[in-house]
C-alpha positions in Angstrom: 64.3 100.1 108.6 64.7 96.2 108.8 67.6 94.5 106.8 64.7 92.9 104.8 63.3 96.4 104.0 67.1 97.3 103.1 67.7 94.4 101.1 64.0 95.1 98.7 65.3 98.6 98.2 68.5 97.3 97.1 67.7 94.9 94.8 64.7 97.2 93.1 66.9 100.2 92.9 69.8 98.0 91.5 67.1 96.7 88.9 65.9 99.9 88.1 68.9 101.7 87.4 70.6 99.0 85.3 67.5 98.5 82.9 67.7 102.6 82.3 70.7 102.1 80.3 73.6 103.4 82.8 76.7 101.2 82.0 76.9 98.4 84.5 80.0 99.5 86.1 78.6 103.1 86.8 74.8 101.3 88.0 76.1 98.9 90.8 79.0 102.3 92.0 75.4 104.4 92.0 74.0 101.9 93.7 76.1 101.5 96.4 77.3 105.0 97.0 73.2 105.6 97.3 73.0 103.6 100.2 76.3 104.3 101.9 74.9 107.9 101.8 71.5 107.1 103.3 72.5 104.0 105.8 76.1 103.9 106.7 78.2 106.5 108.7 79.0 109.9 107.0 82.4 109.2 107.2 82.6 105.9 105.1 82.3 108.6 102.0 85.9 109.2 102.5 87.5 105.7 102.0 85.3 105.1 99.2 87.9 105.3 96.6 89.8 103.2 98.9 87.6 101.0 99.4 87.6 100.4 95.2 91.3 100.3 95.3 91.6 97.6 98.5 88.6 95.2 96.9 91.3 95.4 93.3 94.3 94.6 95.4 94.8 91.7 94.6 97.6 89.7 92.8 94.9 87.5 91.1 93.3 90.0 89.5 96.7 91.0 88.0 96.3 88.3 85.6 93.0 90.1 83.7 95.1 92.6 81.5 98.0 90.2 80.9 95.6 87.7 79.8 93.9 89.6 77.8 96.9 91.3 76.3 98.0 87.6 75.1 94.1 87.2 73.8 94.5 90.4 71.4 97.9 89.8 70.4 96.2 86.1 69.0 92.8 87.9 68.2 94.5 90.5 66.1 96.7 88.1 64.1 95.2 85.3 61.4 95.7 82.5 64.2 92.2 82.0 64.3 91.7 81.6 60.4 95.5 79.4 59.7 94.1 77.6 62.9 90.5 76.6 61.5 92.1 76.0 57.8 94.6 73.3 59.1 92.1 71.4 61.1 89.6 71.8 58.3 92.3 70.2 55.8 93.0 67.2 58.0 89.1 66.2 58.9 88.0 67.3 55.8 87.2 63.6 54.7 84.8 62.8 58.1 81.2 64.0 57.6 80.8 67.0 59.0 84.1 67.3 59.7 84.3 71.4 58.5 81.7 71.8 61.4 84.5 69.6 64.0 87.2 71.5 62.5 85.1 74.8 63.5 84.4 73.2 67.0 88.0 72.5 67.9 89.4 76.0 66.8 86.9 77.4 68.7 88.2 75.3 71.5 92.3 75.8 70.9 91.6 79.5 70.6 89.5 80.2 73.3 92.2 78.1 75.5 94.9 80.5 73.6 92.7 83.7 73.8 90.4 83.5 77.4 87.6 85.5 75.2 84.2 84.7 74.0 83.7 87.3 71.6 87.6 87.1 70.1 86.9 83.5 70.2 83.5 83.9 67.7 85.2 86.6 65.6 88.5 85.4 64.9 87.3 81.7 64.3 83.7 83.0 62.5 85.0 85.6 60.0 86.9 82.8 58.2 85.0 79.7 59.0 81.4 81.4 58.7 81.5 82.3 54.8 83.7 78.8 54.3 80.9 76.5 55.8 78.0 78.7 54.0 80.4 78.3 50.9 79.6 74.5 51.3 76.3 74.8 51.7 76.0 74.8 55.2 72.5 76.2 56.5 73.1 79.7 58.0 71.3 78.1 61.5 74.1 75.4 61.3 77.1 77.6 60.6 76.0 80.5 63.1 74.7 78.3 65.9 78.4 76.2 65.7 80.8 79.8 65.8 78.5 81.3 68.3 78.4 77.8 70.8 81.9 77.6 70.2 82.8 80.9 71.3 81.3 80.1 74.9 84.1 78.2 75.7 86.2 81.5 76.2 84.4 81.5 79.7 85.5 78.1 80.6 88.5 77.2 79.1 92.0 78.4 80.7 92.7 81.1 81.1 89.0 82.4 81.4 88.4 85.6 83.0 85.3 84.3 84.3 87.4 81.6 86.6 89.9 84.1 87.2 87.3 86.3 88.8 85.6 83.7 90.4 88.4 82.5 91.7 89.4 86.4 93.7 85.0 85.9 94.9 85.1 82.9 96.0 88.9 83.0 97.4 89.4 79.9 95.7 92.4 78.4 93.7 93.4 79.6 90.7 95.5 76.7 89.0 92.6 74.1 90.9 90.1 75.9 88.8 91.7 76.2 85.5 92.7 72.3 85.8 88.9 72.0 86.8 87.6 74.1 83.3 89.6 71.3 81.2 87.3 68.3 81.2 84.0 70.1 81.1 85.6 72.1 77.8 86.5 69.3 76.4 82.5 67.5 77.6 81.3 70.4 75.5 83.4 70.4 72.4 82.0 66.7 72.1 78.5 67.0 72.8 79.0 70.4 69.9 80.8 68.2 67.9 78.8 65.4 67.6 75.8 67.5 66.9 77.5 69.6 64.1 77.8 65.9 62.7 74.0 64.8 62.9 72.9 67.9 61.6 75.5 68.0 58.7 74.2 64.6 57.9 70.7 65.5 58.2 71.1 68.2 55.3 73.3 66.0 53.7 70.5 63.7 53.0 68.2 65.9 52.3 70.0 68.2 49.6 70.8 64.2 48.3 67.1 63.7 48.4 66.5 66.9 46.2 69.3 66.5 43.9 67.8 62.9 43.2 64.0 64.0 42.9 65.6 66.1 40.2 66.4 69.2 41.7 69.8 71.2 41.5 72.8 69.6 43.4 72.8 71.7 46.6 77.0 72.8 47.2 76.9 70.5 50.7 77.3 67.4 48.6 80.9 68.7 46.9 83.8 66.7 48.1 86.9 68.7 49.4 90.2 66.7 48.5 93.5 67.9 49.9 96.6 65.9 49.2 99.3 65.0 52.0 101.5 67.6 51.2 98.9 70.4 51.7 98.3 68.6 54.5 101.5 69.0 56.2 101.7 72.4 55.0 99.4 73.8 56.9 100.8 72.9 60.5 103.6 75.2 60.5 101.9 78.2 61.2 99.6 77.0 64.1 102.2 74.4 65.6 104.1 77.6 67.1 100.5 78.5 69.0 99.9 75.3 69.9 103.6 74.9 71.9 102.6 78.1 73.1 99.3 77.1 74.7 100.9 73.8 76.3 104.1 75.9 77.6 101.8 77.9 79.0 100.0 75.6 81.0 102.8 73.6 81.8 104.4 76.5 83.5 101.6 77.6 85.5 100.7 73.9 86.3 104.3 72.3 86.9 105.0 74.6 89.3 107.2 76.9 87.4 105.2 80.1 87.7 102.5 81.6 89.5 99.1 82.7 87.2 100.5 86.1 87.3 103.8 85.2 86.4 102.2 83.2 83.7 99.8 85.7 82.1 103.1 88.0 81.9 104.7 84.8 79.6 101.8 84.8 77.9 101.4 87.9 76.5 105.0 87.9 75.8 105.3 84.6 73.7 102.2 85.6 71.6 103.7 89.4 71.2 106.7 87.7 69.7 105.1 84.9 67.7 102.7 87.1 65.5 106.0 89.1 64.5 107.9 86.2 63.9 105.0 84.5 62.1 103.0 87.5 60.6 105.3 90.0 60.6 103.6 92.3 63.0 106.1 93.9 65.1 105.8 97.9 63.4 104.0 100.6 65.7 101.1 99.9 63.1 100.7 96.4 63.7 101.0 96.9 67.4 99.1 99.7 68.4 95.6 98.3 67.9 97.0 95.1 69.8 97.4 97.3 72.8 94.4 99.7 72.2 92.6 96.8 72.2 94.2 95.6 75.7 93.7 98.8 77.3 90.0 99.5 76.6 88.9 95.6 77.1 90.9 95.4 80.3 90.1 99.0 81.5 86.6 98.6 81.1 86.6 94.8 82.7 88.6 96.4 85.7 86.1 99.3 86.2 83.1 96.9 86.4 85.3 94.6 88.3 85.9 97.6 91.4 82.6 98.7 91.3 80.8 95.1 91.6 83.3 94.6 94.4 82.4 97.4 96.0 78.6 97.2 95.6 79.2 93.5 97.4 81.4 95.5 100.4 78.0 97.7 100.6 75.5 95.0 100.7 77.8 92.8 102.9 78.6 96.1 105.5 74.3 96.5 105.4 74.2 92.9 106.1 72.0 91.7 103.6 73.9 89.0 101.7 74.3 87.6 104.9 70.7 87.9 105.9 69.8 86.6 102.2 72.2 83.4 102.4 70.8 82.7 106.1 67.1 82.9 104.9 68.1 80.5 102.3 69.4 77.9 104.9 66.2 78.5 106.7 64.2 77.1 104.1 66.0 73.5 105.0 65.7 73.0 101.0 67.7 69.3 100.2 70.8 69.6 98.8 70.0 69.6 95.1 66.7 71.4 95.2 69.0 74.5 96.9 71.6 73.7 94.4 69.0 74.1 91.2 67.6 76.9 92.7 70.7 78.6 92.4 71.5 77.4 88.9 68.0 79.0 87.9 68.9 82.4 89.6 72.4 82.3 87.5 70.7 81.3 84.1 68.0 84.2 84.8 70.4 86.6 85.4 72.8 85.5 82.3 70.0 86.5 80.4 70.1 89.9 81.5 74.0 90.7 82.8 77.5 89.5 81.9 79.3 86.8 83.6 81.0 89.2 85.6 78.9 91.1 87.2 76.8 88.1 88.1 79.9 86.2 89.9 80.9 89.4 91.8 77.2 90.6 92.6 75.8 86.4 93.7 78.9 85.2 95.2 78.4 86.6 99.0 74.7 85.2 99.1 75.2 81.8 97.2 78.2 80.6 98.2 77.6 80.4 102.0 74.8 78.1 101.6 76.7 75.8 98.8 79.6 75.6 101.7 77.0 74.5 104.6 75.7 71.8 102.1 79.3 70.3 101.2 79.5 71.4 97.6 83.0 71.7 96.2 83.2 75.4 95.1 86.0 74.8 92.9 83.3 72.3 91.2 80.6 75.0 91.5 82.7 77.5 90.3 83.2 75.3 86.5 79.5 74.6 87.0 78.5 78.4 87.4 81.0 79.0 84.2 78.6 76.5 82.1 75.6 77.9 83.2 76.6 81.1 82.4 77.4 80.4 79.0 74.5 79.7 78.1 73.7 83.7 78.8 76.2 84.4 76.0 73.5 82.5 73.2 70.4 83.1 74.3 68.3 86.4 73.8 67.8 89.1 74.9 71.9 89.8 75.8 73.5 87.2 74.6 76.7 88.6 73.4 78.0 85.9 70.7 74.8 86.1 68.8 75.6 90.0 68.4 79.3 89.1 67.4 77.9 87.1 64.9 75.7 89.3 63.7 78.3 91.6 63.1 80.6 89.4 61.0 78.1 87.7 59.3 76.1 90.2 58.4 73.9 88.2 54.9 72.4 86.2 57.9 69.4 87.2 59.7 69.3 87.4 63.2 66.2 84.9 63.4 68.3 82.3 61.8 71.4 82.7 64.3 69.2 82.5 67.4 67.1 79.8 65.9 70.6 78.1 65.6 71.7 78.7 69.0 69.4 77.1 70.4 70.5 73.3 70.1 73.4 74.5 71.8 71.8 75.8 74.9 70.1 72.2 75.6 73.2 70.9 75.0 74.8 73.2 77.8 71.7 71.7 80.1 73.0 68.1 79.5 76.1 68.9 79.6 75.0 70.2 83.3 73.4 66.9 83.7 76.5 64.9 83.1 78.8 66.9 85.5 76.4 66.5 88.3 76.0 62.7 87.8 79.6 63.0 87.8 81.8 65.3 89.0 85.1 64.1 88.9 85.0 65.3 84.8 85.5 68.5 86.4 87.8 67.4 89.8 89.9 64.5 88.9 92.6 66.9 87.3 93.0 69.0 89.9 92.6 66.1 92.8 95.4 64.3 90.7 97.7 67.6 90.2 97.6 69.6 93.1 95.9 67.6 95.3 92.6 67.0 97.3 91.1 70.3 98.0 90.8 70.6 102.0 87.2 72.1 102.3 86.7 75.8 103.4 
């Protein structure tokens, strides 16, 4: 059979068995062992469990259950909630502000956390039922949680970078630098729409409540005085020094990611019992069963993907895919939103994982020959890819919301997602017309990237 023939068979039986329900992990190992069976040597059975082992080796990767154990520790304390509360008391008095305050948590804990779904249920489950308590629409409320929570993929210490990172053999530090700016693009462009569309209901509940109608709850007035103020920081300062000794250590030099993601986890362990009290095997044991089976099952899909790539790279058709791709002599930007449209199709079908791992052999090359930074890319492919975790039919967040906010129907919370991913699409905009948002931080830290 040609590689061509190879490569149709691969995709459609990749296609086939992941739409009958088989857990990603176990679809791309059946895939690959499939066609290691029928077109590779007898013998490469043997090292397959090798093979797994060899593409996991690696001291990046280490960082994915250390991170994540930091995440939970956070995730399973009240951070989130004392975090939203205090920002909510000091920008209570801006319009909108309770949907900024919602934005930035989102922000500070995903940076804290690395999670998308920790980031939309520790932040939603207290900031949800506050904003609807003000008379915030559900579309508002849900669409703000669930666009917030996407910046777990982008933010440092995202697992998505880390992953990319081992894919695309790319720096780690460069790349976490690189996620800053665009996070911070989108906690603007969220920000400022949360503020439009509080003021937009805001004039129309005043409308009502003028034309004689009941006065809708959106036009109460918090007031907080100074001293509530001030007492609300102590319990998210000690998070906050957390987050910037964290990056200060991986980014001044101090430690290496691993070495940092071991910090991490430690810090947080001891915080929440200094702070909440949790340091009894009660409090701690769904902390770690939490680590285990999120970084367990991550791991798993992580090995198989790998090897499903060592299968299709060894059969030689991400090769032949990325060198039919420079045969169609597209321009540089035409190639490079063909691409995005492949990763924003697939984010509506698979996780950010398993699309990184399965696309980076045959998209990559191409990018290189046209003089893309990767490390840019890489941020880039982390946008796109978040807009998978809001839009239908996976998206993720919109299910975690679901879940916590249970009084609001699922039509509303997709309905209110959407603003978010147009936003995502300029924010997309905006990094291409300038890049340096996304590569001045790590050109002015580390240096300029030689190309590779």
């Amino acid at each position: 059979m040609t590689t061509l023939q190879i490569g149709l068979l691969y995709g459609g039986a990749t296609l086939i068995i992941l739409f009958s329900g088989i857990p990603i992990a176990f679809a791309l190992g059946t895939v690959a062992t499939i066609f290691m069976i029928g077109f590779m040597p007898h013998a490469s059975l043997d090292t397959i469990a090798q093979n797994v082992y060899e593409e996991m080796a690696s001291i990046t990767l280490l960082t994915i259950p250390l991170f994540i154990l930091k995440g939970a520790a956070i995730g399973k304390s009240r951070a989130g909630r004392d975090l939203y509360s205090a920002l909510h008391v000091w920008l209570h008095r801006i319009p909108g502000g309770l949907g900024i305050a919602v934005t930035l948590a989102c922000g500070l804990f995903a940076a804290m956390a690395g999670s998308s779904a920790a980031t939309c249920s520790a932040i939603g489950s207290s900031a949800i039922p506050e904003m609807r308590e003000r008379g915030y629409s559900a579309q508002l409320s849900a669409g703000l949680v669930a666009a917030g929570g996407t910046l777990g993929i982008l933010l440092p210490p995202s697992i998505t970078l880390i992953l990319y990172a081992v894919a695309a053999e790319q720096s780690l530090g460069r790349l976490f630098l690189a996620g800053i700016g665009p996070g911070i693009l989108l906690v603007v462009l969220f920000s400022v729409y949360g503020m439009f569309r509080f003021n937009y209901e805001h004039r129309t509940a005043q409308a009502h409540a003028d034309a004689g109608g009941e006065r809708a709850r959106i036009l109460q007035i918090d007031t907080y005085t100074m001293r509530e103020r001030f007492e609300a920081i102590p319990r998210v300062l000690p998070f906050l020094i957390l987050l910037l000794g964290v990056m200060l250590a991986l980014y001044g030099g101090f430690a290496t990611p691993s070495e940092t993601a071991g910090l991490g986890a430690v810090l947080a362990l001891i915080l929440i019992a200094v702070i909440y009290g949790a340091w009894k095997l009660s409090d701690l044991k769904p902390i770690f069963a939490s680590t285990v089976s999120e970084a367990t099952m991550l791991m798993i899909i992580v090995g198989m993907s790998l090897f499903y790539s060592y299968v299709m790279s060894y059969l030689h058709i991400s090769q032949s895919a990325a060198e039919w791709i420079v045969s169609l002599h597209l321009s540089r930007w035409l190639l490079f939103s063909a691409v995005c449209a492949l990763v924003v199709l697939l984010g509506f079908f698979l996780p950010p994982v398993s699309i990184i791992l399965m696309t980076a052999p045959i998209i990559l090359p191409p990018l290189r020959n046209e003089g893309f930074d990767l490390i840019w890319f890489g941020v880039m492919m982390s946008v796109l890819m978040e807009m998978g975790l809001i839009h239908p039919p996976v998206g993720l967040n919109i299910f975690v919301i679901n879940k916590i906010a249970p009084d609001i129907q699922l039509g509303d919370i997709i309905w209110g997602t959407l603003p978010f991913v147009f936003l995502i699409m300029f924010a997309v905009v905006i990094l291409c017309v300038f890049p340096e948002i996304a590569t001045s931080l790590p050109d002015h830290y580390m240096g300029k990237a030689i190309p590779r």
